[in-house]
C-alpha positions as CSV (number, residue, x, y, z in Angstrom):
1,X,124.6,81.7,110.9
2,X,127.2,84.4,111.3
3,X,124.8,87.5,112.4
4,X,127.8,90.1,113.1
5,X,128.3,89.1,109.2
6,X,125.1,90.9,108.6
7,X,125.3,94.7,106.9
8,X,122.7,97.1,108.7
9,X,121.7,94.2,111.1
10,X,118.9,96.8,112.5
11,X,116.8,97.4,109.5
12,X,113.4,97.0,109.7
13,X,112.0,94.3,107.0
14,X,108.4,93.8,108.5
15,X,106.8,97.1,109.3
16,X,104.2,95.2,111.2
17,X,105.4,93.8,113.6
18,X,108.9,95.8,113.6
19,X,111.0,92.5,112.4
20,X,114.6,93.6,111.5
21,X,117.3,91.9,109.8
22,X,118.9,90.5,112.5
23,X,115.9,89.1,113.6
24,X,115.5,87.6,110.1
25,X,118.6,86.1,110.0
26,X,118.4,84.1,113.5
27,X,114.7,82.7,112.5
28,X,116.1,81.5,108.8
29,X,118.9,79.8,111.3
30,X,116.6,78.6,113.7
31,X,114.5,76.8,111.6
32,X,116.9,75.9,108.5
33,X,116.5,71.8,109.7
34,X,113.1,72.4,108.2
35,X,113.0,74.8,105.8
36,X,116.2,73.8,103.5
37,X,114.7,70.7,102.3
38,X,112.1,72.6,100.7
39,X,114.5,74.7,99.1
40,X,116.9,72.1,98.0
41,X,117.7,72.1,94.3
42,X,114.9,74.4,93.8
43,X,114.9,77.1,91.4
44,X,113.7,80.4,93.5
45,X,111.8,83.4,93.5
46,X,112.7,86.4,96.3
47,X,111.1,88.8,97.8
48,X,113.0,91.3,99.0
49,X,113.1,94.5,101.4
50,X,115.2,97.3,100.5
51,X,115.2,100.5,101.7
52,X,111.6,100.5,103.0
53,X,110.5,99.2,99.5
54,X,109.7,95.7,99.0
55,X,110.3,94.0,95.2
56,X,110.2,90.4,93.4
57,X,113.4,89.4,92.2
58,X,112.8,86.1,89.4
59,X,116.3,86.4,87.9
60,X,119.6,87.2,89.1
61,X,122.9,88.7,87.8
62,X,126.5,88.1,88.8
63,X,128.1,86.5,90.7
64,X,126.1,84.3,93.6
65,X,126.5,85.2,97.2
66,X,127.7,82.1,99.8
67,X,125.7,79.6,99.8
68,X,123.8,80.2,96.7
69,X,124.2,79.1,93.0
70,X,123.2,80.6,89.9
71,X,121.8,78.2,87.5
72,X,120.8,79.3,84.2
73,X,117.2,77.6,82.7
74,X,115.1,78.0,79.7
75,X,111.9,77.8,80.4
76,X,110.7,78.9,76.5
77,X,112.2,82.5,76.4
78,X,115.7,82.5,76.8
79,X,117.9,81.2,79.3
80,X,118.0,83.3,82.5
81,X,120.1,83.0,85.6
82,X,117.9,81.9,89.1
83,X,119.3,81.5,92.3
84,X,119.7,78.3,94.7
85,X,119.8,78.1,97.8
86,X,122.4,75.2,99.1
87,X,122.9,75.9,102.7
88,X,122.4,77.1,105.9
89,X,125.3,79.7,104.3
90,X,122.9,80.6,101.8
91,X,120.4,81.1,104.2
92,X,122.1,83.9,105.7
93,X,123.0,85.4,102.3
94,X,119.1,85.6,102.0
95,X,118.7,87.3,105.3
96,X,121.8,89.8,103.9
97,X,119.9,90.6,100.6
98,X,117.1,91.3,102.3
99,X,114.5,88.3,101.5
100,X,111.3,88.7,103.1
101,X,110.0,86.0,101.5
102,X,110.9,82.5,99.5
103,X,109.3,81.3,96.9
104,X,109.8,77.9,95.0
105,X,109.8,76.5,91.9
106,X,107.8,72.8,91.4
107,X,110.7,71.3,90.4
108,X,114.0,70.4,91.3
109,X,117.5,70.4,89.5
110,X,119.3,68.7,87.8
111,X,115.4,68.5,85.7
112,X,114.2,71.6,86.1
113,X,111.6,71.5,82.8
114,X,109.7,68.5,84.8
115,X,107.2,69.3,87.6
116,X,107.6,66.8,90.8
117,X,105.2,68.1,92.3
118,X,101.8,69.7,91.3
119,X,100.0,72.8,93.6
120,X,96.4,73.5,94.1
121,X,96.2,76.8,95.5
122,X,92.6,77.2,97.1
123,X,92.2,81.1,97.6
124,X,89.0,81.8,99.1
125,X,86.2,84.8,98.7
126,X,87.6,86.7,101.9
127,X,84.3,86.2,103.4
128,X,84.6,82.1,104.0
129,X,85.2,80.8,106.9
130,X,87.7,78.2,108.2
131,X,85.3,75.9,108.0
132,X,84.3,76.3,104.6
133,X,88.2,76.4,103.4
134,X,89.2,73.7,105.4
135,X,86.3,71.7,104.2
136,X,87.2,72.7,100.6
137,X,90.7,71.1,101.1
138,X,89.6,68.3,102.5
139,X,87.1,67.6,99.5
140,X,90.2,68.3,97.3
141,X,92.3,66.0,98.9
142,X,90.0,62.9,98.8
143,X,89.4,63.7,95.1
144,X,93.3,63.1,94.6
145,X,93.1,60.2,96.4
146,X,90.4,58.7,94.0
147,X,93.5,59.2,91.5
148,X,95.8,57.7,93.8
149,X,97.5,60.0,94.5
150,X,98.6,61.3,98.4
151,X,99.1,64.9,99.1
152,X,99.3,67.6,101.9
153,X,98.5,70.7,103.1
154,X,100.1,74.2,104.9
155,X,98.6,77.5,105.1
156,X,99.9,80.1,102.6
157,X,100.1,83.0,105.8
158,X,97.4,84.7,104.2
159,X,93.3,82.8,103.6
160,X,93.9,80.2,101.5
161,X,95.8,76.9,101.7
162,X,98.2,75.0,99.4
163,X,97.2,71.6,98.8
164,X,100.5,69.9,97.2
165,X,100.9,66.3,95.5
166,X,104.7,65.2,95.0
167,X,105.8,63.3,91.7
168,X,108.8,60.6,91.9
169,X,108.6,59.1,88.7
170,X,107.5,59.6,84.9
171,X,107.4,63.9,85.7
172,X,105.3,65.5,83.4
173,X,106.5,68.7,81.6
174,X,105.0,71.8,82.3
175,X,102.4,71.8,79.9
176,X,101.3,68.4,80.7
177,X,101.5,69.4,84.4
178,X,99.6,72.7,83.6
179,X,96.7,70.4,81.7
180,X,96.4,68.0,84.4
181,X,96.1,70.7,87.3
182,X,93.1,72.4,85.2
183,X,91.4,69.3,85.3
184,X,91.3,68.5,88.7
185,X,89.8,72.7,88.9
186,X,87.2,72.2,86.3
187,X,86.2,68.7,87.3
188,X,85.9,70.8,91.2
189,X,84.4,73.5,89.8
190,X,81.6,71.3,87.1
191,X,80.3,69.2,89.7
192,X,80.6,71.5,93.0
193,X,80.2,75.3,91.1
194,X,78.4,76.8,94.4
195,X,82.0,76.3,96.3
196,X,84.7,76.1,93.8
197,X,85.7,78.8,90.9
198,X,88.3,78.1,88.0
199,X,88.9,81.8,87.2
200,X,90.4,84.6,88.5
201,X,89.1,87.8,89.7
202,X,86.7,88.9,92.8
203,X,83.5,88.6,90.5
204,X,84.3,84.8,89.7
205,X,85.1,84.1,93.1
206,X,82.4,85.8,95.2
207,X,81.2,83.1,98.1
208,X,83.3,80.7,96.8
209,X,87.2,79.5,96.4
210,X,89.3,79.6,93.4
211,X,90.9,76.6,92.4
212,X,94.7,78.5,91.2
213,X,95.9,76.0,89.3
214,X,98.5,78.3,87.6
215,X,101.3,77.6,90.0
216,X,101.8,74.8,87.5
217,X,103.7,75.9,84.4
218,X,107.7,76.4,83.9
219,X,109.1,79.1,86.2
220,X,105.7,79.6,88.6
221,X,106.7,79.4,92.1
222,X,104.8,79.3,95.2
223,X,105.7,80.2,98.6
224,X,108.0,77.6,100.0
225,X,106.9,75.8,103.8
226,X,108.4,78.3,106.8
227,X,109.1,81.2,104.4
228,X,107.5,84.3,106.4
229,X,105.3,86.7,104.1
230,X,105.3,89.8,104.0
231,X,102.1,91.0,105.5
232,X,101.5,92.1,108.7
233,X,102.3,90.4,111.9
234,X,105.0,88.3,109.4
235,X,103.3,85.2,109.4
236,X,104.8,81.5,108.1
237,X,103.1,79.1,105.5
238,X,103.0,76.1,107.2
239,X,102.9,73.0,106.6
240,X,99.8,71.0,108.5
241,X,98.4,67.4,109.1
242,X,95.1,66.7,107.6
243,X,93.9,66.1,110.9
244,X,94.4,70.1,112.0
245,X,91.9,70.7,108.9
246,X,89.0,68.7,111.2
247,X,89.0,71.4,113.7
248,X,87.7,74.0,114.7
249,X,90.9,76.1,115.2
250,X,91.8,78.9,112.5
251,X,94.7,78.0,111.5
252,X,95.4,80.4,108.3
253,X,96.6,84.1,108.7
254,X,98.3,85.0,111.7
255,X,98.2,81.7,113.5
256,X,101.4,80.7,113.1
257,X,103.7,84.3,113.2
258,X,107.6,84.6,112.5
259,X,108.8,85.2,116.4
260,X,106.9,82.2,117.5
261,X,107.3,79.9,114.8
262,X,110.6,78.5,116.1
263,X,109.9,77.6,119.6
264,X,106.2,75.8,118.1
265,X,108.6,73.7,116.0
266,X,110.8,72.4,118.9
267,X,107.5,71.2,120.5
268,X,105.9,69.4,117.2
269,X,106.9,67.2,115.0
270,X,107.6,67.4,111.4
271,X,103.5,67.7,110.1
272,X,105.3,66.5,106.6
273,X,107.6,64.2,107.5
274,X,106.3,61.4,105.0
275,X,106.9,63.9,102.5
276,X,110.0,63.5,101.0
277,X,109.6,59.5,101.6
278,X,106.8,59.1,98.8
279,X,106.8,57.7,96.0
280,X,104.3,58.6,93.1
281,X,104.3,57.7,89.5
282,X,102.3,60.4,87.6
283,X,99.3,59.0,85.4
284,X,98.2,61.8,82.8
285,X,95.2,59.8,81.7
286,X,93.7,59.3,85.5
287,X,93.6,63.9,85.0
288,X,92.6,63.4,81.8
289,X,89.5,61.0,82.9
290,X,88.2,64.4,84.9
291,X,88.2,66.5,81.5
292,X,84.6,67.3,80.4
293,X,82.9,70.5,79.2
294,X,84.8,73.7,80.8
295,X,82.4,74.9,83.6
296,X,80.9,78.3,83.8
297,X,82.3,80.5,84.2
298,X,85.0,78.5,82.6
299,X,88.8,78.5,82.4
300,X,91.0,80.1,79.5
């Protein structure tokens, strides 16, 4: 990445802890061997930094910078342009404009209306524990594997985790993909409603986690594995092994911060490394087996 390239190289991004675009630019490089895959062909979202304001940027105009494209999609209301990030290039055009933080679409080109992948988002009552969130993802994760299906985990950089299931073959659309995600939160939230909550808002929520199951519909993004957020200290969502989730360790928040992200990589492998070698067929009728009356206090 070509850092004297870089317009205002000094400009502070992260407030907390005093991360400037420079710096920016040499941890999108550092890590790009893991974090383009989870980019590739994906429609995405940007936040970006801009004189001391930060902003979320879904659509783009003009011309792309290097290494980005500028695909147009309809996703229901008109065909808009969104950007793509190809390369290591592109990475560096992020880091130019600014972007703070990357967030994904759960799909990939050249299909962009079909989900291959589906996102549980488990965002706890800031009162819970590790334990208890950990413990939540766990119970999550053996539920999908009563479907047959694998899936995995990384921290969001705030509370919650991400608990994501890939799709190789017969994608659903978005509704379909929409509909099947709100089972698996009302068949959570019916038969364990002490832990688990299908609805937004603090009231819904209180002691408990909600089950987000809204990342699932056409143009919904979540934040994409090694994008920092924007919150202080700059932490990363990373991706985990199940096996972190048995122990005691806090691993959400803070844990895993932008500056020391890239030298934690060189000593650990790839957590997700079976990832991209899966192969699952989605089955709407094993999410539609989970459907039964909405719980309370219910989904819309």
């Amino acid at each position: 990445m070509d850092r004297a390239a870089l317009t205002h190289p000094g400009r502070v991004l992260y407030p907390d802890p005093g991360i400037a675009k420079r710096e920016l630019a040499g941890y999108y490089a550092a890590v790009a061997d893991r974090l383009l895959p989870h980019l590739a062909d994906r429609p995405l979202s940007l936040v970006r930094s801009r004189d001391g304001e930060a902003f979320y940027q879904k659509h783009h105009r003009g011309p792309a910078p290097p290494g980005l494209a500028s695909i147009g999609i309809d996703v229901g209301t008109g065909r808009r342009d969104y950007l793509v990030c190809r390369d290591a290039t592109g990475l560096a055009s992020l880091a130019q404009l600014g972007v703070v933080e990357l967030h994904t679409w759960g799909s990939r080109l050249p299909d962009p209306l079909r989900a291959d992948r589906l996102t549980f988002d488990l965002d706890p009552d800031p009162t819970l524990d590790w334990r208890t969130v950990a413990d939540a993802a766990l119970t999550l994760r053996a539920l999908l594997q009563a479907l047959g299906y694998e899936s995995w985990c990384k921290t969001t950089g705030g509370k919650g985790l991400h608990v994501v299931v890939p799709l190789t073959t017969r994608r659903p659309d978005w509704d379909t993909a929409r509909t099947s995600a709100r089972a698996v939160a009302r068949y959570l939230c019916r038969t364990e409603p002490t832990r688990f909550a299908a609805r937004p808002g603090d009231a819904h929520r209180r002691g408990r986690l909600y089950v987000d199951y809204l990342r699932n519909y056409g143009g919904a993004t979540a934040v994409s594995a090694y994008s920092p957020r924007l919150r202080p200290g700059a932490p990363v969502s990373m991706p985990l092994a199940w096996r972190q989730l048995e122990g005691d360790e806090d691993l959400r928040g803070r844990r895993f911060e932008l500056r020391a992200v890239p030298a934690w990589l060189r000593r650990r492998r790839d957590p997700w490394s079976g990832y991209a070698d899966t192969r699952q067929a989605f089955d709407a009728d094993a999410f539609a087996r989970l459907e039964g009356p909405a719980p309370d206090p219910g989904v819309t």
